[in-house]
N, C-alpha and C positions, 0 to 999 in steps of 0.2 A: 326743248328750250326750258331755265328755267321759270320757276315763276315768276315774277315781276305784278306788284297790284299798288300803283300808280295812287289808286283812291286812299291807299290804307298809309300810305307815304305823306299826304295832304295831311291827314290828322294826327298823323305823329310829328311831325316836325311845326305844327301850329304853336307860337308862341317861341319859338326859337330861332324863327327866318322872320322877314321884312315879305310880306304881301306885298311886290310891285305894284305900283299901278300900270293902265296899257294907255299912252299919252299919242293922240295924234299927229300926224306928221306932214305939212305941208313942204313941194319943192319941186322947182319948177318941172325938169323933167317926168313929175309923177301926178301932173294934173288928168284929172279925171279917174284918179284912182284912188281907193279908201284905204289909205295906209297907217298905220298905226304902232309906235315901236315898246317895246317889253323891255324896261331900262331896269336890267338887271345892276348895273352900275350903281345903283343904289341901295342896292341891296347891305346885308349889312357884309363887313369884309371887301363890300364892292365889286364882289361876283358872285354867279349863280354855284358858284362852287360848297358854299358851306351847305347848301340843302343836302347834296347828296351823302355830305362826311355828315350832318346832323342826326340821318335817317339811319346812317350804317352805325354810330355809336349809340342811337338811343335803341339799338334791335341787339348788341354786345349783351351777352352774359353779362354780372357782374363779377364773377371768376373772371373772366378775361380783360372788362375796363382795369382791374386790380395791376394788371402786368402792363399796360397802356396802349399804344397803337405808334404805328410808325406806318410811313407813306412819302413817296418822293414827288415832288410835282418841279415845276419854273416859274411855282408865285403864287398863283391865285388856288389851288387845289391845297398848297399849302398851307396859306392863311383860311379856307374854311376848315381842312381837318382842327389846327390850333385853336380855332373859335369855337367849332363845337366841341373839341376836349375840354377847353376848359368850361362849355354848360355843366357837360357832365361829370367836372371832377376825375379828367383821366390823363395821364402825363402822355403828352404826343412829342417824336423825332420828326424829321421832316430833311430827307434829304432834297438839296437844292444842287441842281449842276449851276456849273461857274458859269456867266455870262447874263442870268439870269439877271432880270428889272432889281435893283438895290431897292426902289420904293414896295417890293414886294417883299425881299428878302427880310426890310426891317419893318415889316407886318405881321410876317410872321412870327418876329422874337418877342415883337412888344406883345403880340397875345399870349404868350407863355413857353411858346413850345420849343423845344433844343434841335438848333439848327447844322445840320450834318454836309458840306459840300461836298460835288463829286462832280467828274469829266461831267461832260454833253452827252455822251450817248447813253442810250438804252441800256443799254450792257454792265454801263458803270451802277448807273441809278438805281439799276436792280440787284446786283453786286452788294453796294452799300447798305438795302436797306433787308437784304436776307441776311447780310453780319450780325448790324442791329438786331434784326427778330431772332435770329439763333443766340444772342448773346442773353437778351433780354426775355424774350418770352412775350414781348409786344404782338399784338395780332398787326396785319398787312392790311393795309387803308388804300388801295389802287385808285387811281383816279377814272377809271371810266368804266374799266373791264369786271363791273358786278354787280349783281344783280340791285344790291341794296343799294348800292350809289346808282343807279338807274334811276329806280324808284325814286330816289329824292330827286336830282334833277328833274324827271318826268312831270315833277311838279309844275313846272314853269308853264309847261302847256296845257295842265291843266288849267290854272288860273286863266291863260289866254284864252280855251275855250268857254268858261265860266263867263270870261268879261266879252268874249265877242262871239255871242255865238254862233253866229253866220257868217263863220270865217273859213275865207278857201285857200288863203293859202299863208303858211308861216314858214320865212328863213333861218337859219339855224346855222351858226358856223361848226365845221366840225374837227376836231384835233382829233381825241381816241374814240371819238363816236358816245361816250355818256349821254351828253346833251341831246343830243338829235336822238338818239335811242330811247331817251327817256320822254321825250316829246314823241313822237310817234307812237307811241304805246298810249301816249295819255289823251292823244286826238283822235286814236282808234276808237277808244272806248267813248269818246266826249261829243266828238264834232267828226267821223268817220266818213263824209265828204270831201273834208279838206285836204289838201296835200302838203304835206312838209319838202322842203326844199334846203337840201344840205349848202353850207356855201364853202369854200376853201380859195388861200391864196394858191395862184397857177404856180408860184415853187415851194409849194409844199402840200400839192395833190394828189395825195396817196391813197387818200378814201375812194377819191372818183376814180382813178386808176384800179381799186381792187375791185369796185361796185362792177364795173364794164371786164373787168375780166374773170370773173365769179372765182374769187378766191384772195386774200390780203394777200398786199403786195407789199415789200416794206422800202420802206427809199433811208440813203444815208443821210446821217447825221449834218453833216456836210454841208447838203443839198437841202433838208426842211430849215437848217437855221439861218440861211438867205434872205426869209419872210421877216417884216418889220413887224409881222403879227405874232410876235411869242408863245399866245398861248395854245398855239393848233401847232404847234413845230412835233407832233407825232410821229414817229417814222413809221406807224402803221396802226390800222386802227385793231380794237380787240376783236378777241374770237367773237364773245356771244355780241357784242355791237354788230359788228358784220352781218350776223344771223339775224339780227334787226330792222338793220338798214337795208339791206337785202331786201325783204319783203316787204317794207313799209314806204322806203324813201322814195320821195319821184325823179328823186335827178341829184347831180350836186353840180353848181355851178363854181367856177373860179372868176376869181379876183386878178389883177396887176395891182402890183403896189402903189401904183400911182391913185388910184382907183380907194384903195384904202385911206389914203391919208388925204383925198379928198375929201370924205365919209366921214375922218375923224373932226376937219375942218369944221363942215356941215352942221354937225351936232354942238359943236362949242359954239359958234355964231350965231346958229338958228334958231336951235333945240336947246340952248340954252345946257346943252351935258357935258358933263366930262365925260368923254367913253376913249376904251383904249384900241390902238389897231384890231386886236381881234374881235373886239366888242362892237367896231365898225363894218365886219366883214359882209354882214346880212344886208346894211344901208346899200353898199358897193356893188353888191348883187343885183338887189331889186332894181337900182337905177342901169344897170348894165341890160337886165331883163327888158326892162320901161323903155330902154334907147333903141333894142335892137328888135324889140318884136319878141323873144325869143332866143335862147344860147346854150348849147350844152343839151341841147338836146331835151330843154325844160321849157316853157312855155306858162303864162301866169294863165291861172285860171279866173274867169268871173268872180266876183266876191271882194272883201272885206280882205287886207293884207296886213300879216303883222311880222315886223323884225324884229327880231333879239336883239340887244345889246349885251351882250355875253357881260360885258366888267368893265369898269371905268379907272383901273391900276397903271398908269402910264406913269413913267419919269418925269420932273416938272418940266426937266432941260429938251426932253423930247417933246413935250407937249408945245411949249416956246416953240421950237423950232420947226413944226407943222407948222403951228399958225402963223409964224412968221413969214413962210414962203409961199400960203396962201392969197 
């Protein structure tokens, strides 16, 4: 595997990301339990996306910033590779397949970067954006599948285990596995009692499908864009994620959508956040966890709990219309 050093991530991307804070979280189903959530939604870009494109362009040659980067994401991977090109003075593409959140899409152009569309599937997104780097000479900015966006993301848990260090257990939504791969590496080394807990919507669980059968599995295009949660619509997660999650993760529980958009409710009422479907995934877990004892074959442990809020990038019209039917 290769290297990944989580600590060395924390201080290269210092002054270029938002230190979240970890804000506690009261609700009725989770009394008597110390919960706590990591509102990445406020970060800057409003996901935890820009650490890991922050970590992977300030680690660029400067021969290669010269030619720029390109990367295809559905919004929020988008919008951090464009915010950290333009820290570092580097021209970034940014394929977006069609369908993709508008309040995302025009995030991405107002921070700088030329926005390329392409079908939904994998096949396209990758298609477009190996044109792009053959044309260009742009290096490839993947959104989960590398080692240096690991490292940034893995930040996230490092800060959680910094701020809570008697933490046993943190949920983690998971699309291509970056996140959860970069939190697990960073709890290893931090808080190496704790357990991370992947979560995923049930139509679009392809992680916990490959996790249980020791090998990615990839599901259609089809089938992962069912979920109201955008940003996990992966049709399978990466190689070295896999080899990650595999050994670290303790479970990964699913979501209903119903389940989500209560979660998203939750947090606007409560919690006083805007956070988005996938940013609610971890909230929808835990309570799912807290209701049934147990699910998935995961089980919360003793301890101090903390969820993600992946990103707070929702539609305003979609957001209305959660809360409306709330």
């Amino acid at each position: 595997m290769q290297n990944i050093d989580v600590s060395a991530a924390v201080v290269r991307i210092e002054g270029h990301v938002r230190r979240t804070p970890l804000l506690p979280v009261s609700h009725p189903d989770l009394s008597g339990l110390d919960v706590y959530v990591k509102p990445e939604s406020l970060q800057k870009t409003g996901s935890f996306k820009v650490r890991g494109a922050t970590n992977f362009i300030a680690k660029l040659p400067e021969v290669k910033r010269r030619l720029g980067v390109v990367a295809h994401s559905s919004g929020n991977h988008a919008q951090g590779v464009a915010a950290a090109a333009r820290a570092f003075g580097v021209q970034a593409t940014v394929v977006i397949p069609e369908g993709a959140p508008a309040v995302k899409v025009r995030g991405t152009e107002e921070l700088g970067a030329r926005v390329v569309r392409s079908a939904q599937t994998a096949e396209a997104r990758d298609a477009a954006m190996d044109v792009i780097a053959s044309e260009t000479g742009a290096t490839r900015l993947v959104p989960f599948d590398d080692a240096d966006v690991i490292e940034g993301q893995g930040t996230v848990g490092w800060e959680i285990a910094e701020d809570l260090s008697q933490v046993a257990n943190v949920l983690v939504p998971i699309g291509g596995g970056g996140l959860a791969s970069g939190v697990c590496l960073a709890l290893a080394q931090l808080a190496p009692n704790a357990q991370v807990i992947g979560v995923e919507p049930a139509l679009a669980a392809d992680a916990q499908e490959s996790l249980r059968a020791g090998k990615r599995v990839t599901w259609p295009a089809e089938r992962t864009n069912a979920t109201i949660a955008d940003g996990v619509r992966s049709q399978v997660i990466g190689e070295l994620n896999f080899a990650v999650l595999s050994r670290h993760l303790a479970g990964v529980v699913t979501v209903d959508e119903e389940s989500i958009k209560e979660a998203v409710r939750f947090y606007a009422a409560k919690a006083k956040l805007v956070v988005e479907p996938t940013g609610a995934l971890s909230l929808a877990a835990l309570l799912r966890l807290a209701r049934a004892g147990g699910v998935d074959g995961v089980t919360l442990a003793a301890g101090p709990t903390a969820v993600i809020a992946s990103g707070g990038n929702v539609e305003h019209s979609l957001l209305c219309e959660l809360l409306l039917a709330g």
